[in-house]
C-alpha angles and dihedrals in degrees: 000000000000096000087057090054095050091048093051086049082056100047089047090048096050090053098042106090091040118125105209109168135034090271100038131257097323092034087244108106094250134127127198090206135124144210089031116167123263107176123040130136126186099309111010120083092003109120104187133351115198109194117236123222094238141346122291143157107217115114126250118251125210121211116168100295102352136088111195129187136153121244136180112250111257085263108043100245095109146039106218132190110214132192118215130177129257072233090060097242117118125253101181155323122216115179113251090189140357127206097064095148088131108000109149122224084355088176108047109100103080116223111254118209135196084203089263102056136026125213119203123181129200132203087253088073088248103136112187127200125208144173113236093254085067094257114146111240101167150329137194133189109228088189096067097028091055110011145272115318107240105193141132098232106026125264105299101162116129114222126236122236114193132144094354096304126113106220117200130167116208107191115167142125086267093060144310130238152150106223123198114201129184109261093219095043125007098239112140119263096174139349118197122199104231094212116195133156088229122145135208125337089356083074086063109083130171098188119130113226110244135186139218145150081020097296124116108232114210122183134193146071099061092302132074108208139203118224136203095238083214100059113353090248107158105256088185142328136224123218139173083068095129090008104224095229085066098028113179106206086202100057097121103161111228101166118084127226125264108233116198139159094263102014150049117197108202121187130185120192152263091043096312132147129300123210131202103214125192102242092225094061120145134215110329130010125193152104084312110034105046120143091114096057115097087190144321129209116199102227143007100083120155110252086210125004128068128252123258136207126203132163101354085306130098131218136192129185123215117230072243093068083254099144106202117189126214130201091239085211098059106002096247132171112258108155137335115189139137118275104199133326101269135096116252133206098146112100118245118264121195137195141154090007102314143106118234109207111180115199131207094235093057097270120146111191116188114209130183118247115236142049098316117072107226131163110221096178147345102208115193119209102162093219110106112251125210098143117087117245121268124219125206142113094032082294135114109223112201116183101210121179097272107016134043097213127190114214126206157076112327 
C-alpha cells in the first residue's frame, strides 16, 4: 500500500511542472514554480537554444521530457509539429497540413496534451492528433466538417482538450460554432450554433474557447458565452460588448478570455471595455441586467493578448508594452505604467512572484507582482517574440521567430 502511494507521489510530481496547454496547467497563465529566472541575455542563463524552420506564434507546450510547437516548414508548404528535448535536441516532426502557399498566420494555434497525446491544429482546419512518441492517432478537416473558414487573418483559434473531449470554437463570416470532438478519436460529440446579430469584421474573431468553474467560454461576434461542456447548450450570454448606439463595425475580438474558479475576465478590442463576470451567471448579461457582473471598466482592453490574473490582481499588457493592473474583486485602477519599449502581442505568463511580458521585438521585462509597479529586469534576446512564454522545469521556454530558447539556472 505504501509502495502504491509512493508510486502515485511520483507519478503527481512528475506531472506537476508540465505545461501542457498554451496558458499552463490551470489555463491561466500561472506557475506554481519557484526559483524561476528573472535576469538572462543572449548567452548567459540560456541553456540551450534549438533553431525553428520558420517564424510562428503558437506557444510551446511541456510535457516530461518533451517541448512541442507547431512551425511552419522552411518553405511555407506545411505546418509541422516538432518535438524537441528539454535538452534542446530534436526527437521528431510529423506534417499537420500541407498547402500553406499563402496561409496567413499558418502557426498560430498552440498544440494543447493530456500528457499522452498531443492536438495541433493548422489554419487549413486539419487538426492531427498524436501520441507523444510521434505516432498518428487521428486527424480531421473543420473546414469540411463544418464549412469554409471566411476571415480576414486566417483560423487561430487553440483548441481546448479537457475530459476527453476536443473543444474548438469556429467564429467567421461563413458560420459560427463550438464544436465538441471525441478526444480518441475525433469523431463529433456535439456541435452548438453561436447566433448574433453581429455585422462585418465584428463576425471575424481570433479568440481561442476556455473553461473554467465547469462552464465552456466562447468569444466572438459582439457576445462572450458561457456553454454547458456536456451539450453546448448557452448557460448565459454577455452583451454591450461592442453597445449598438456606438457599433464598431471592426471590433473583431482577438484576445481570449481569462477562466478562473471565481472569475471570468472577459476583454474586447481596440482599447474597449473589460468586464469581471461571476462564472455562475445565468441567461443575459449587460448594462441592465447585471447582477452577474462583478465590474466593468470602459476602456483599456488588450488588443491582443489575453488578461491575466495573479494573486487576486489582474494585468493586462498594451500592444504598447503599458501594463495596467486591476483589483480582481472590484475592477479597480492600481497602477498603469509602461513596462518596457517594445510591442506585445504575446500573453502574460507568471510565476514565483513575477510577471513575464514577451515583446515582439525579442524583449523580456520582469515585473514584480503586487501593488507596487517594479521592473526586475528588461532582457534582450534579439529573436521576435509573439508566443507566450512557457513555465516548467524551473525554466522559462520562449518561442522567438528563428530559436526555440530555454531559459534558466544551469
Amino acid at each position: 500500500m505504501k509502495a502504491s502511494i509512493c508510486a502515485l507521489l511520483l507519478a503527481a510530481s512528475a506531472s506537476a511542472d508540465d505545461w501542457p496547454n498554451w496558458r499552463g496547467p490551470e489555463r491561466d497563465g500561472v506557475s506554481a514554480e519557484r526559483d524561476l529566472p528573472t535576469t538572462w541575455g543572449r548567452e548567459s542563463a540560456v541553456l540551450w537554444k534549438a533553431p525553428l524552420p520558420a517564424p510562428g506564434g503558437s506557444t510551446p507546450v511541456v510535457v516530461k521530457d518533451q517541448v512541442f510547437l507547431t512551425s511552419p516548414s522552411a518553405d511555407g508548404s506545411k505546418l509541422l509539429l516538432l518535438c524537441i528535448g528539454t535538452d534542446g535536441r530534436p526527437r521528431w516532426e510529423r506534417a499537420v497540413s500541407e498547402g500553406l502557399k499563402g496561409a496567413k498566420n499558418a502557426a498560430s494555434a498552440s498544440p494543447s496534451s493530456d500528457g499522452k497525446h498531443v492536438w495541433a491544429y493548422s489554419g487549413t482546419g486539419d487538426l492531427a492528433c498524436f501520441a507523444i512518441d510521434g505516432t498518428e492517432a487521428w486527424r480531421a478537416n473543420l473546414q469540411e466538417r463544418y464549412g469554409r473558414f471566411k476571415l480576414g487573418f486566417g483560423m487561430t483559434t487553440t483548441p481546448l482538450v479537457h475530459a476527453g473531449a476536443v473543444y474548438v470554437q469556429l467564429i467567421h463570416s461563413g458560420g459560427a460554432w463550438v464544436v465538441a470532438l471525441d478526444a480518441a478519436s475525433g469523431r463529433e460529440l456535439w456541435k452548438a450554433e453561436r447566433k448574433s446579430d453581429g455585422v462585418d469584421e465584428c463576425e471575424h474573431s481570433y479568440a481561442s474557447i476556455q473553461f473554467g468553474s465547469g462552464v465552456l467560454v466562447s468569444h466572438g461576434n459582439d457576445y462572450t458565452i458561457g456553454h454547458d461542456p456536456k451539450d453546448g447548450a448557452e448557460l448565459w450570454r454577455l452583451g454591450d460588448l461592442n453597445p449598438k448606439e456606438k457599433y464598431n463595425r471592426t471590433l473583431r475580438f482577438v484576445s481570449s478570455p481569462l477562466a478562473t474558479p471565481g472569475l471570468i475576465v472577459v476583454p474586447t478590442a481596440k482599447n474597449g471595455a473589460v468586464l469581471g463576470l461571476d462564472p455562475r451567471a445565468k441567461g443575459k448579461v449587460d448594462r441592465q441586467n447585471a447582477a452577474h457582473q462583478k465590474w466593468r471598466i470602459d476602456s483599456g482592453t488588450p488588443d491582443v493578448a489575453s488578461p491575466l490574473l495573479y494573486e487576486g490582481l489582474v494585468y493586462l499588457i498594451g500592444n504598447n508594452g503599458v501594463l495596467a493592473c486591476l483589483d480582481a474583486s472590484t475592477g479597480a485602477a492600481v497602477y498603469k505604467e509602461r513596462a518596457d519599449k517594445d510591442n506585445h502581442f504575446a500573453s502574460p505568463a507568471a510565476g514565483d512572484g513575477k510577471i513575464y511580458l514577451a515583446g515582439r521585438g525579442g524583449t523580456v521585462s520582469v515585473v514584480a507582482a503586487g501593488r507596487v509597479f517594479k521592473v526586475l529586469a528588461v532582457n534582450e534576446l534579439g529573436d521576435p517574440l509573439d508566443a507566450s512564454p512557457a513555465i516548467s522545469g524551473g525554466r522559462i521556454y520562449l518561442r522567438g521567430a528563428a530559436n526555440l530558447w530555454a531559459i534558466g539556472a544551469r
